[in-house]
C-alpha positions as CSV (number, residue, x, y, z in Angstrom):
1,X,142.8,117.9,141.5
2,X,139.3,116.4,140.8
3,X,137.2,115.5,143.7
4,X,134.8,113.0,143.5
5,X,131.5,115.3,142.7
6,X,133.4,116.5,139.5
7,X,134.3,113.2,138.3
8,X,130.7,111.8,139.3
9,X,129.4,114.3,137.1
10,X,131.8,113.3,134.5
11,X,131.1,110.2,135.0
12,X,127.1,110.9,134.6
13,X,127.7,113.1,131.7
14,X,129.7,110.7,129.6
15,X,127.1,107.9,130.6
16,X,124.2,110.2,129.1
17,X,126.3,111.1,126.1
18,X,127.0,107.6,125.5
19,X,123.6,106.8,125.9
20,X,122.5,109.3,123.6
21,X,125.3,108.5,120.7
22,X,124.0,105.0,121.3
23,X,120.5,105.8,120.2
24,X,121.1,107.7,117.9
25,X,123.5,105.3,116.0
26,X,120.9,102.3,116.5
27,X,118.1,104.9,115.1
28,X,120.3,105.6,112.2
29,X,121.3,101.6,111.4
30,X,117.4,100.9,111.8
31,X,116.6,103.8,108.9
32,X,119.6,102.5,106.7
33,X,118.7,99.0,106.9
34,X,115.0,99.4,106.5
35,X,116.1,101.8,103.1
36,X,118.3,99.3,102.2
37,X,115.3,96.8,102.1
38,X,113.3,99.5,100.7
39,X,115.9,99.8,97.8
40,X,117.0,96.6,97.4
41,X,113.2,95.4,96.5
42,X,112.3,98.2,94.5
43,X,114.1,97.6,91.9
44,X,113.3,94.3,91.6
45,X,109.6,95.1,91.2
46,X,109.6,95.0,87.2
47,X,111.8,92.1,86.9
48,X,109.3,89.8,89.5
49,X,106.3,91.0,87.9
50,X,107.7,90.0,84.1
51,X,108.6,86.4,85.9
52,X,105.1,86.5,87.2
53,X,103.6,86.7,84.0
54,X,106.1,84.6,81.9
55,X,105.0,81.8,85.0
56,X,101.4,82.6,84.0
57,X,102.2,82.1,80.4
58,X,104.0,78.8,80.8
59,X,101.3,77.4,83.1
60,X,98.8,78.0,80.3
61,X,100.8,76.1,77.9
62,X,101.2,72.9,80.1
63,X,97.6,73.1,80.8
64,X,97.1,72.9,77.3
65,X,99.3,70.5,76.6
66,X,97.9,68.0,79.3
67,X,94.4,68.7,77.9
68,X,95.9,68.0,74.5
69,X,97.8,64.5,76.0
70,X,95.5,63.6,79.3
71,X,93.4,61.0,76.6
72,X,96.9,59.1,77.3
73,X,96.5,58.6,80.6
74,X,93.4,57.1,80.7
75,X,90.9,59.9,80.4
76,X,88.2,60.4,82.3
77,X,88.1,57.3,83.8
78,X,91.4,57.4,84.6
79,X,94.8,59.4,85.9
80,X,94.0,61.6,82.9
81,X,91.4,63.5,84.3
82,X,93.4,64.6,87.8
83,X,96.0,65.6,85.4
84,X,94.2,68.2,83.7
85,X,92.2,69.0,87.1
86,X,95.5,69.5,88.7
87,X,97.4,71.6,85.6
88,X,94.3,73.7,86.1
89,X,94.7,73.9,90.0
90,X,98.5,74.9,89.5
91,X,97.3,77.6,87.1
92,X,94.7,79.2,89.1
93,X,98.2,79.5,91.6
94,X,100.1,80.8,89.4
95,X,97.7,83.9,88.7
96,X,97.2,84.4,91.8
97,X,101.0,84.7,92.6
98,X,100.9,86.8,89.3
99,X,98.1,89.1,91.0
100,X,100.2,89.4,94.5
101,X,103.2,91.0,92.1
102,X,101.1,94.1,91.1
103,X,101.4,97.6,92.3
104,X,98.2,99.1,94.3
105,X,98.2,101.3,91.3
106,X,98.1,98.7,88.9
107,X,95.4,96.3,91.0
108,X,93.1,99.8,90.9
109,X,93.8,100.7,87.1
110,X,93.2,97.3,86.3
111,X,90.1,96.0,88.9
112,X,87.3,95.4,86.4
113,X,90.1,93.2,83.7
114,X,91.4,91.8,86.9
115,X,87.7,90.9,87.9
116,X,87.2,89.4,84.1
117,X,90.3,87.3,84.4
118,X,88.8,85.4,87.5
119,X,85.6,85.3,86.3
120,X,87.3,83.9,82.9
121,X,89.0,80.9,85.5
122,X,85.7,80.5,87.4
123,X,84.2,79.1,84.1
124,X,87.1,77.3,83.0
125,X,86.6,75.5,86.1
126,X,83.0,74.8,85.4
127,X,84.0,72.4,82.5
128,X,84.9,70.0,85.4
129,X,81.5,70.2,87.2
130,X,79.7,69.6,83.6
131,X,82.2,66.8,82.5
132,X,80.8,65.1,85.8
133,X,77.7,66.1,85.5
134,X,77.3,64.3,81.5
135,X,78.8,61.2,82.6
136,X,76.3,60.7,86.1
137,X,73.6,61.6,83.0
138,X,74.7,58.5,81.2
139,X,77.2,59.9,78.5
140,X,80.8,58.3,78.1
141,X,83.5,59.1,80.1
142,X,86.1,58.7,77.0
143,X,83.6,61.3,75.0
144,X,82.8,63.5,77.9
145,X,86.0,64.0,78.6
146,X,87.8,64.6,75.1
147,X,84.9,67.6,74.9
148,X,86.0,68.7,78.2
149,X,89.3,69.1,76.9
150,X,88.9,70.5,73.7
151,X,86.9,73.1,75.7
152,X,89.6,74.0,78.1
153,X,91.9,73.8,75.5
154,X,90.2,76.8,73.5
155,X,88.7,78.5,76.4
156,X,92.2,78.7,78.0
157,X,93.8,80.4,74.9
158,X,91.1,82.9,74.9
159,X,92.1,83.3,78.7
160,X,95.7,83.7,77.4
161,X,94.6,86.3,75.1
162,X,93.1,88.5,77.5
163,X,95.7,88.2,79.9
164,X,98.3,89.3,77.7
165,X,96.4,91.7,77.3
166,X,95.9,92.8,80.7
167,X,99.6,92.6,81.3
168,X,100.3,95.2,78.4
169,X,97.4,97.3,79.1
170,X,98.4,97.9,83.1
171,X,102.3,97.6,81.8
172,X,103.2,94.7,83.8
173,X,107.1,94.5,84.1
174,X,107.6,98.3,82.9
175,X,109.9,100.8,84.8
């Protein structure tokens, strides 16, 4: 016969073992599914970083191309020259997504290219400020502006260049 201090004790005993199988199990679902996150991005690393840069590439080409068709639109004095201001905008986006896909390894391999590359955008964007800056001196907006494109236009496959570059030299997208 069980009294009631053995099956209080029983009672206490399965509680704490419960307890304890409880915790345990949660502690080991918590590891899997923080492995299984750990995993499941991992390999995934490569392929997002090749998308990165292919985005990169392709944003360089549409800013060309609206540099190459802005005159279209109006040109400076028009819709033409937001276009190209915002193609450029959308690209300056784009590497930085590009930049946010990189390994800490990569980022400190590649620091001083990675510096170039902005510095490389910061003038880029300086063609704006001087296309402004000609036509408050007196110039046309038509002509100011058809230099400032064919000067993006070059400078950005220069910038293209390099990046490519960049990407091979730090093995962007590489296992």
């Amino acid at each position: 016969m069980v009294t009631g201090n053995h099956s209080g004790g029983r009672r206490r005993a399965w509680s704490s073992r419960a307890a304890r199988v409880k915790l345990v199990l949660a502690a080991a679902l918590a590891g899997t599914a923080t492995l299984g996150v750990l995993s499941a991005r991992q390999p995934n690393i490569p392929m997002s970083q090749q998308n990165a840069q292919l985005n990169v590439q392709s944003q360089v080409s549409w800013f060309q191309n609206s540099t190459r068709t802005a005159s279209n639109y109006g040109g400076g004095g028009g819709d033409g020259y937001g276009l190209v201001f915002q193609q450029f905008q959308t690209l300056q986006g784009t590497y930085n997504a590009f930049k946010a896909s990189l390994s800490p390894q990569q980022i400190a391999a590649g620091a001083n290219e990675l510096a170039e590359l902005d510095a490389g955008l910061g003038i880029l964007s300086e063609a704006f400020g001087n296309f402004q800056q000609e036509v408050a001196e007196g110039q046309s907006s038509t002509s100011a502006f058809n230099e400032m494109c064919q000067v993006l236009y070059q400078a950005s496959g220069v910038w293209l260049q390099e990046f490519n570059s960049v990407c091979s030299r730090l093995r962007v997208g590489w296992q």
